[in-house]
C-alpha positions in Angstrom: 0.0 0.0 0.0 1.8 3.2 -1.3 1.3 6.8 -1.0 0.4 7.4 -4.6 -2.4 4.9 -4.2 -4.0 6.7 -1.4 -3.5 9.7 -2.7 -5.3 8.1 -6.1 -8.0 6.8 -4.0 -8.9 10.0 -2.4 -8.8 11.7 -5.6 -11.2 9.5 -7.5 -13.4 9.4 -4.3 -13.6 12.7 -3.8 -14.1 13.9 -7.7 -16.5 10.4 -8.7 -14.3 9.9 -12.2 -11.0 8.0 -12.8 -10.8 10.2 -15.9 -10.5 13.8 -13.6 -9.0 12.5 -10.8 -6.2 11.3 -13.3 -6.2 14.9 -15.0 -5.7 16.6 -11.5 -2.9 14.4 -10.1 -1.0 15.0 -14.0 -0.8 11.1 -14.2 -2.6 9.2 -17.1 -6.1 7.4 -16.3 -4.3 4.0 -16.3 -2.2 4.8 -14.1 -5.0 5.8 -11.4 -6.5 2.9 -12.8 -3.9 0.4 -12.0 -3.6 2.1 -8.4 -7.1 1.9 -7.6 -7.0 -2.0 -8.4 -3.5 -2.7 -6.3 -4.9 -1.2 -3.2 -8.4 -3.6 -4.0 -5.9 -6.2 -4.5 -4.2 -5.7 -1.1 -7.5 -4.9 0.9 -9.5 -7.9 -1.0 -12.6 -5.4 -1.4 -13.9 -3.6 -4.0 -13.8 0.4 -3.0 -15.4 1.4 -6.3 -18.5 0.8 -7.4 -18.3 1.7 -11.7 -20.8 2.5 -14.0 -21.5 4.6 -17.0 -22.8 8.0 -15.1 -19.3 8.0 -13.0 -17.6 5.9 -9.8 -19.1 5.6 -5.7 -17.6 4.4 -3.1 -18.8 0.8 -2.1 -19.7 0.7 1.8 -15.8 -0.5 2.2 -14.5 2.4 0.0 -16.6 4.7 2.6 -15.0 2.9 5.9 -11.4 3.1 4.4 -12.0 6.8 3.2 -11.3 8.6 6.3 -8.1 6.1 7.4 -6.8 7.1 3.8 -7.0 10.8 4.7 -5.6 10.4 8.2 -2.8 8.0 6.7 -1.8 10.7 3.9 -1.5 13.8 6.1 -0.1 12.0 8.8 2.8 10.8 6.4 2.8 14.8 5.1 3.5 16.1 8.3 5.9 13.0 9.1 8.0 14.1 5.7 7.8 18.1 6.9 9.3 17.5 10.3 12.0 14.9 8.6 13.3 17.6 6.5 13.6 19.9 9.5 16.8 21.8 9.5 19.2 20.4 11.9 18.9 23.6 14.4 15.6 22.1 15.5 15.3 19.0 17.9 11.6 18.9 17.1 8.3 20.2 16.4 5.5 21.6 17.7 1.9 21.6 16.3 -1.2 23.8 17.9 -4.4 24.2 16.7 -6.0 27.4 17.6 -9.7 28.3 17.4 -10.0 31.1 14.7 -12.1 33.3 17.2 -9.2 33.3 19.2 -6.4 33.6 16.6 -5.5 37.3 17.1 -5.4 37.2 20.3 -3.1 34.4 20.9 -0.8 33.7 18.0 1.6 36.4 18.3 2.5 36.7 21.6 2.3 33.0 22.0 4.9 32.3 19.1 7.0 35.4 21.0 7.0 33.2 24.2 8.0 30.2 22.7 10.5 31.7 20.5 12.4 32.8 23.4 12.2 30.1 25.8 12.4 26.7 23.4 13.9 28.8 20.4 15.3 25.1 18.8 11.7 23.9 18.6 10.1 24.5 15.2 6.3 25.5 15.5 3.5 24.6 13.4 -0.5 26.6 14.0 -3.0 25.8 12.4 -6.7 27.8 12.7 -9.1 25.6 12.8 -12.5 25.4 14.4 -13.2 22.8 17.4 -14.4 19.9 15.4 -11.3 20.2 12.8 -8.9 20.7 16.0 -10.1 17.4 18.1 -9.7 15.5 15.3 -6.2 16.3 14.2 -5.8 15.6 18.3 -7.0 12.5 17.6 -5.4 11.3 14.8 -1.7 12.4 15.9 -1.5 15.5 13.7 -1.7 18.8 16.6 0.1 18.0 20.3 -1.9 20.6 21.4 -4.8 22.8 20.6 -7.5 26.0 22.2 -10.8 25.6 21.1 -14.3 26.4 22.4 -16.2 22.7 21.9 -13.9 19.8 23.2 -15.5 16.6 23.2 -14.6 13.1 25.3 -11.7 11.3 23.7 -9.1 8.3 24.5 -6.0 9.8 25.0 -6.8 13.5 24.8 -6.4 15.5 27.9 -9.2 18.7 28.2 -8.7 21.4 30.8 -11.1 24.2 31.2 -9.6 27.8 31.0 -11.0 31.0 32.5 -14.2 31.7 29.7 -14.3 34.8 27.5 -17.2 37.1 27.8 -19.1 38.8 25.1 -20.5 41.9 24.9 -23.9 42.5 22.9 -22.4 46.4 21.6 -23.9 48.8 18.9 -22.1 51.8 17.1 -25.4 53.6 17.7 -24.5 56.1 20.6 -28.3 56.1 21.5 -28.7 52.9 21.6 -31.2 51.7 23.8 -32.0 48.1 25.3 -34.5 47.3 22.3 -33.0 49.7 19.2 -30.3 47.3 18.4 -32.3 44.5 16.9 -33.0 46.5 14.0 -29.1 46.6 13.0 -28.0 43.3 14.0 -25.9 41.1 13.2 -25.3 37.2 14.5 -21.6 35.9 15.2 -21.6 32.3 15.7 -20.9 31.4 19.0 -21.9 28.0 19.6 -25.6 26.1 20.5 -24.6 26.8 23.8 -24.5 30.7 23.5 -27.1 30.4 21.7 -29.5 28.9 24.1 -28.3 31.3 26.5 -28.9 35.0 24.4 -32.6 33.0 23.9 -33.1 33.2 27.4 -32.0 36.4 27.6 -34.1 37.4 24.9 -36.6 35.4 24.4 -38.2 38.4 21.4 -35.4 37.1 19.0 -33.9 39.6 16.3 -34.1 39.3 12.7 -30.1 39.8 12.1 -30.0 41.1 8.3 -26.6 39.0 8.4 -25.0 35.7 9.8 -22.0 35.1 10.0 -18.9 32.4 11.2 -16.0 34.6 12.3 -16.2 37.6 14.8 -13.4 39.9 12.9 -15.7 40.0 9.8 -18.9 40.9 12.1 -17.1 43.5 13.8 -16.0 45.1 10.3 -19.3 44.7 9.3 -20.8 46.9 11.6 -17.7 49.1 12.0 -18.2 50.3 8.3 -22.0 49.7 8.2 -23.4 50.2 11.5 -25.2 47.5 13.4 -24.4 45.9 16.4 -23.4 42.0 17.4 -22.2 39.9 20.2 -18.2 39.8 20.1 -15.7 39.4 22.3 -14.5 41.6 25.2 -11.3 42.0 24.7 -11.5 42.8 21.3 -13.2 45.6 22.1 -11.3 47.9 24.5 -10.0 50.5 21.8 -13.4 50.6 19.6 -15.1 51.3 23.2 -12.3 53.7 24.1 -12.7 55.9 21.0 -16.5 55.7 21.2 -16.7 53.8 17.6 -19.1 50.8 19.9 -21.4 51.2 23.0 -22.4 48.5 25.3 -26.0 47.9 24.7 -27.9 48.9 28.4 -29.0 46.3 30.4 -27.3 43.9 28.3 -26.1 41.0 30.1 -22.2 39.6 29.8 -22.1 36.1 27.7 -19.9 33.6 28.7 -17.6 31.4 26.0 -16.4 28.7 27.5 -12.4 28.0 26.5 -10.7 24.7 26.6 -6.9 23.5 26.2 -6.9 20.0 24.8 -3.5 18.5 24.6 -2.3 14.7 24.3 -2.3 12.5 27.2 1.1 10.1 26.1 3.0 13.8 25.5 2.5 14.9 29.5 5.5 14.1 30.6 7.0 16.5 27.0 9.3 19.3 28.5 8.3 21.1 25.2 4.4 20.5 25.3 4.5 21.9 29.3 6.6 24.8 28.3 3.6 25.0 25.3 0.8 24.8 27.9 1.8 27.3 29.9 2.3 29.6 27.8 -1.1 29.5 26.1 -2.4 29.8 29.5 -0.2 32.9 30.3 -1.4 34.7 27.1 -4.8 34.0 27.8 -4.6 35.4 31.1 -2.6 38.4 30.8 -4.1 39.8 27.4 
């Protein structure tokens, strides 16, 4: 079992035609065709199930699908960290929630670049789901994210949450005027559940959307108001660009480190952990 058969498998399975998937990977159809049949060879299963219209993944081609994937990008990432220059004596991969990307990359990569400067660092935004797996599966040490979930051999610590403010540009705002303008960040079921209960009369936001820097563009250039983070807010409250909505209540978003369990005893991932945790806590 190779990498250019996985990488052939994935291809066809992902694009339905031996034809395309040979014309992306710049390798004729036989070859992809003679790939695809060595790996059925070796697995003694068909993966492919041919006809006229296109290719589908038999029930077996769906099962090995997602080992494929992990195999190929954990054999990526083994290849990068092989060609490491020889100053480094390893590597060390975080995933970090995008919410929380500005406020943690920089001054975390300043940290660790004085105290471990021979380790090589690899970040990757991601949102909870994406970072738990790559956990998982071997590919992150270590990761922040808002929405752990229970895994074998996946350490989850609870870190002090991040409130959210509800804030307007409108310097009149008042406890109802805001709906009209608003806009809905995606903060989770669970904050959404709770900014139901708080109000229960539910807006009609005029846009949705996944990352709090674009809704806090949005509404900077627009107007409008949204539910963002605190403490990306200081300077926009300071020059009286956003106003707290009165009577608006202080949202909670829980934060999590997640970090692998057989790496505790890592010098490195310690140094790693504790440095998240001070950046979190003193920005």
């Amino acid at each position: 079992m190779t990498l250019e058969q996985l990488e052939s498998f994935i291809a066809v399975a992902t694009i339905g035609s031996f034809r395309a998937a040979a014309e992306q990977m710049h390798v004729s159809q036989p070859t992809v065709s003679a790939r695809i049949r060595a790996l059925e060879d070796r697995l003694n299963r068909p993966l492919f199930t041919r006809s006229r219209s296109g290719v589908t993944l038999t029930a077996a081609g769906h099962t090995f699908r997602r080992y494929a994937i992990r195999a190929v990008q954990t054999l990526a990432q083994g290849r990068q960290e092989a060609m490491l220059d020889e100053r480094y004596a390893g590597t060390l991969a975080m995933g970090v929630q995008v919410y929380l990307w500005e406020i943690v990359v920089e001054s975390w990569i300043e940290i660790m670049s004085d105290l471990a400067p021979n380790i090589a660092l690899r970040i990757e935004p991601d949102y909870s789901d994406g970072i738990m797996n790559q956990l998982v599966n071997g590919l992150l040490d270590l990761g922040i994210l808002f929405e752990p979930r229970l895994s074998s051999g996946i350490v989850v610590e609870a870190l002090d949450p991040e409130p959210l403010w509800l804030v307007s540009t409108d310097s009149a705002v008042t406890r109802d005027s805001w709906m009209k303008d608003y806009v809905a960040v995606y903060w989770g079921q669970e904050f959404q559940n709770t900014f139901s209960q708080a109000y229960p009369v539910q807006p009609q936001p005029r846009l949705s959307v996944g990352l709090s820097s674009i809704g806090l563009s949005h509404i900077l250039s627009h107007d409008g108001a949204a539910v963002l983070l605190a403490r990306s807010l200081e300077s926009h409250l300071a020059e009286h660009r956003l106003y707290r909505v009165p009577g608006s209540p202080e949202f909670q978003r829980p934060v999590f480190l997640a970090y692998r369990e057989n790496l505790v005893e890592d010098s490195n991932l310690m140094l790693a952990l504790e440095s998240v945790r001070k950046v979190l806590r003193d920005s």
